[in-house]
N, C-alpha and C positions, 0 to 999 in steps of 0.2 A: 529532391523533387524539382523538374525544371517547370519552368511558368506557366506551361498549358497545362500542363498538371495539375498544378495545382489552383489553378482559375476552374479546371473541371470540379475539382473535388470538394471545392468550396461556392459551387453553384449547384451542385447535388446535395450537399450538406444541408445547403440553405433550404432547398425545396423539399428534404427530407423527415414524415412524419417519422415512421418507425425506424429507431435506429437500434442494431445489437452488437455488444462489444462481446466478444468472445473469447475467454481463455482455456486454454487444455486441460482436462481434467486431472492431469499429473504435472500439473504448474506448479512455479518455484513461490516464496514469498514475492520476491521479485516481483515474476509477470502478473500475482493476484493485483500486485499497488497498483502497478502500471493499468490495470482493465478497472479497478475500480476510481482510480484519479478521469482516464476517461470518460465514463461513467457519470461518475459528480460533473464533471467538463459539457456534458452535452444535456443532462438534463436543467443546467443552467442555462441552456441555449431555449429551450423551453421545448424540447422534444420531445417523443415518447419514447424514452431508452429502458431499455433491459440487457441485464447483464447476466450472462451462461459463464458458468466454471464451474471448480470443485467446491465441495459443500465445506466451508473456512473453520479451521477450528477453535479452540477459546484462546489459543494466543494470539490467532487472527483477527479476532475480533476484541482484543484487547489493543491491537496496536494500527489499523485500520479502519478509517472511514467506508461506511458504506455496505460492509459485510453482508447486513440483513437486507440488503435487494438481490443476491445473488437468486439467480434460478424464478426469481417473482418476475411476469412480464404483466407489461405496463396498461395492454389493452387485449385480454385474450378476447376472442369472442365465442359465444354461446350457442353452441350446435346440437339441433333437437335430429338423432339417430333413430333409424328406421332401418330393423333387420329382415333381410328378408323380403327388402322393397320391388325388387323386380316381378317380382312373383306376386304381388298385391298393392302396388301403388301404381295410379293413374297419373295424377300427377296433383299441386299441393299448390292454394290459393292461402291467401290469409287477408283481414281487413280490419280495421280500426272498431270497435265497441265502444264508442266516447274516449277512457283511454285505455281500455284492455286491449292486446291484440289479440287477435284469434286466428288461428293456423289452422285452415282444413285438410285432412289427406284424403283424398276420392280416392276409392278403392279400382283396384283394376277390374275390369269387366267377367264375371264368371270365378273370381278370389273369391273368400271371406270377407277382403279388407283387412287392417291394421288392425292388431290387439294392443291391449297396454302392455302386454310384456313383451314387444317386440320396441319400443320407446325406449331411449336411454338417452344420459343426456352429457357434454363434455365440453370442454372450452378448449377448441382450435387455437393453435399458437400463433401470432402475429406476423404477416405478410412482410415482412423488411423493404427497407427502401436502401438504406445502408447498412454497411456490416465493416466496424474495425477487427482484424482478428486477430489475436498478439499472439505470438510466440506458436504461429501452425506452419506446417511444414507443405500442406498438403491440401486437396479442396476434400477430399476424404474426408481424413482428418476431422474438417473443420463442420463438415453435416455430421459427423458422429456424434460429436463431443457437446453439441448443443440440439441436435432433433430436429432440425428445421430441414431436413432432407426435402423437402414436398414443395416447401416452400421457397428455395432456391431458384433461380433463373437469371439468364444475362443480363436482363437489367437492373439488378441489381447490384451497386455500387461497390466494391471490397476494395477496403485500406488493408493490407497487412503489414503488421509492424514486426521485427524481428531483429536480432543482434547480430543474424549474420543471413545474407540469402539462402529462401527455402529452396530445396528439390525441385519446386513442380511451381510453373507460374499459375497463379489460378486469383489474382487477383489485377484489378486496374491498374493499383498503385501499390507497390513495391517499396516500403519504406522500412532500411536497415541499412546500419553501421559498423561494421567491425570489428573499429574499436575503439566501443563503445564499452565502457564496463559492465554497464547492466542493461537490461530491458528498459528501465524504469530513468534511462538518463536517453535512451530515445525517445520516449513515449515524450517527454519536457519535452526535448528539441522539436518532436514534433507541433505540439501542442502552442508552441513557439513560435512557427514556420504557418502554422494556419490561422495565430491567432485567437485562438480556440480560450475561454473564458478560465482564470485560475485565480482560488479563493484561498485563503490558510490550510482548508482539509484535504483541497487538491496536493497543494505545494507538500503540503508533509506528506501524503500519500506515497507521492515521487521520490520526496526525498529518504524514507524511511526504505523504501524498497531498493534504495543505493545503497543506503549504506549496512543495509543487509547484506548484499549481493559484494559488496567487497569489504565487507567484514569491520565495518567501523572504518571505511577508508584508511585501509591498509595497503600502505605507499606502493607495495607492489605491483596492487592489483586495481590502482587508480591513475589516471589520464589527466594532463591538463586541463582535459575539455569535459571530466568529472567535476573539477574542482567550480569550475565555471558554470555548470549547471545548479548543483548544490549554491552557488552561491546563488545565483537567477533566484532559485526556489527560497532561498532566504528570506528574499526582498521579497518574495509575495505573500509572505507570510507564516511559511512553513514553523517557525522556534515562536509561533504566537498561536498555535493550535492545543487544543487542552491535552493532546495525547506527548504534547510534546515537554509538556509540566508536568504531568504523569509520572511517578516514581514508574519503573520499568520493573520486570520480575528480578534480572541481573541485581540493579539496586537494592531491593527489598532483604536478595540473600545472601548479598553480602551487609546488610545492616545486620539483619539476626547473625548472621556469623561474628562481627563485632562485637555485638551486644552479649553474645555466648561467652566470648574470650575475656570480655571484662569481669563476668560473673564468675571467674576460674577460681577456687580457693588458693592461690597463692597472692603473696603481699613481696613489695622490695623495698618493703622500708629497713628492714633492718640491716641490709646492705648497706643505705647510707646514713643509718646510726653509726655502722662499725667503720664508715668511712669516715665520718665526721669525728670519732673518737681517735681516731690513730692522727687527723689531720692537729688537733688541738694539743696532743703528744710533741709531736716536732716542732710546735710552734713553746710550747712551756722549754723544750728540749734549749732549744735557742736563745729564749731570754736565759734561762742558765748561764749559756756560755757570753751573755752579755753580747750579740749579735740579733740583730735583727727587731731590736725590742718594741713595744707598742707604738713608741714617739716617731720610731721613720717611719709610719705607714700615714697615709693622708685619707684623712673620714670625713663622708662616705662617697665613693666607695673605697677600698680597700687599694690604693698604688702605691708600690715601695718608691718615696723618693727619693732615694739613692745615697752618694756621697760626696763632695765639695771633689774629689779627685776626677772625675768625670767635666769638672770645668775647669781645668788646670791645662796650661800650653807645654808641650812637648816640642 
């Protein structure tokens, strides 16, 4: 991101109430960290953030922060519906009662007027000021997957974050890497580059979604510039988040699988009963032949020391 860019995007940030981070509804573990590490990142900023994606499952929210604000927005507001309004509303005053408010609807001239069962009631989704939206291809796309169709317009701000450049420019700022391992090792960089506020649940957020995405940093499928991030995310705290002390489920089943193997009815003691009986054999065998007898070994422990011919000059 070159400088005016980002002087933009961090002076619309600033001025920015509603902010929505957005992921695909057919997203990876990956890009869910990356949207909800954001997420935690801006409602530290003290904004009003919500977060759109897919509905996270119980491993999800066993190994990620944040899970339960998915899909919840932060300030809907309250819209009293009138069906049928053209045809019966004049038009609609309302005024203070101490502190009830009270909403009139005039009826249209020669209607009925409004019935109760043409009333219904819904909460409008939140106006955006900004919009991060990770891993879209598309501005499509990116009204499907979160519903805010209506609510779109040029002025409003779009970060897109991605691993590699989308199809279709449909955002201000274009922020992807290619090679980059994961989603979730730009989202840091970026979070990095603006500055943007990071806490222990962020940093593991980040960092779990890496090391998802390349498989427990799997040399193959890891970058120098992997390893440098995960470390960043160290220092902020990531290996001092409670998920990160957390037994994991891999843990768990390999202890019962342990725990299974030890409770197996077999025993190997009697292997080294019958080893220790053939050992005690050859050593009686020996004093027999007047070789090797109790007096050359040095106690304890047990070293043979030897014969006076080992310090003899040749």
């Amino acid at each position: 991101m070159d400088q005016d860019l980002k002087n933009k995007t961090l002076d619309r940030l600033t001025k920015a109430q509603n902010i929505i981070i957005a992921v695909p509804q057919n997203t990876s573990f990956d890009s869910l960290a990356s949207g909800l590490a954001l997420y935690l990142s801006t409602k530290k900023l003290g904004k009003n953030a919500s977060i759109f994606g897919k509905n996270p499952t119980i491993s999800d929210a066993n190994q990620l922060y944040g899970v339960d604000k998915i899909g919840n927005s932060a300030s809907d507001s309250f819209v009293i519906v009138v069906d049928d309004a053209v045809s019966t509303v004049d038009k609609v005053t309302y005024f203070l009662d101490k502190t009830r408010l009270k909403i009139t609807i005039h009826p249209l001239g020669g209607s009925k007027g409004v019935t109760q069962n043409q009333i219904s009631y819904e909460n409008a989704p939140i106006k955006p000021d900004f919009v991060f939206a990770l891993g879209f291809d598309n501005l499509d796309q990116l009204k499907h997957d979160i519903t805010q169709e209506q609510n779109f317009d040029p002025e409003i701000w779009i970060v897109s974050v991605n691993k590699s450049s989308p199809s279709q420019k449909f955002a201000q700022v274009a922020v992807s890497s290619p090679d980059a391992a994961s989603l979730s090792e730009v989202t840091a960089q970026l979070l990095q580059e603006l500055a943007l506020p990071l806490n222990e649940d962020i940093a593991y957020n980040l960092y779990a979604g890496i090391s998802e995405a390349t498989q427990k940093f799997k040399i193959s499928l890891t970058k120098p510039s992997t390893f440098q991030i995960a470390s960043f995310l160290v220092k902020f705290g990531a290996a001092k988040a409670s998920f990160a002390t957390k037994p994991n489920l891999e843990t768990i089943e390999a202890k019962k699988e342990e725990k299974a193997s030890s409770n197996q009815s077999f025993s190997i003691q009697p292997v080294f009963q019958k080893s220790a009986s053939v050992l005690e054999e050859v050593e009686k065998e020996k004093n027999r032949d007047g070789q090797n007898s109790e007096t050359d070994w040095l106690k304890p422990p047990k070293i043979y020391k030897g014969t006076n011919s080992f310090d003899k000059e040749y």
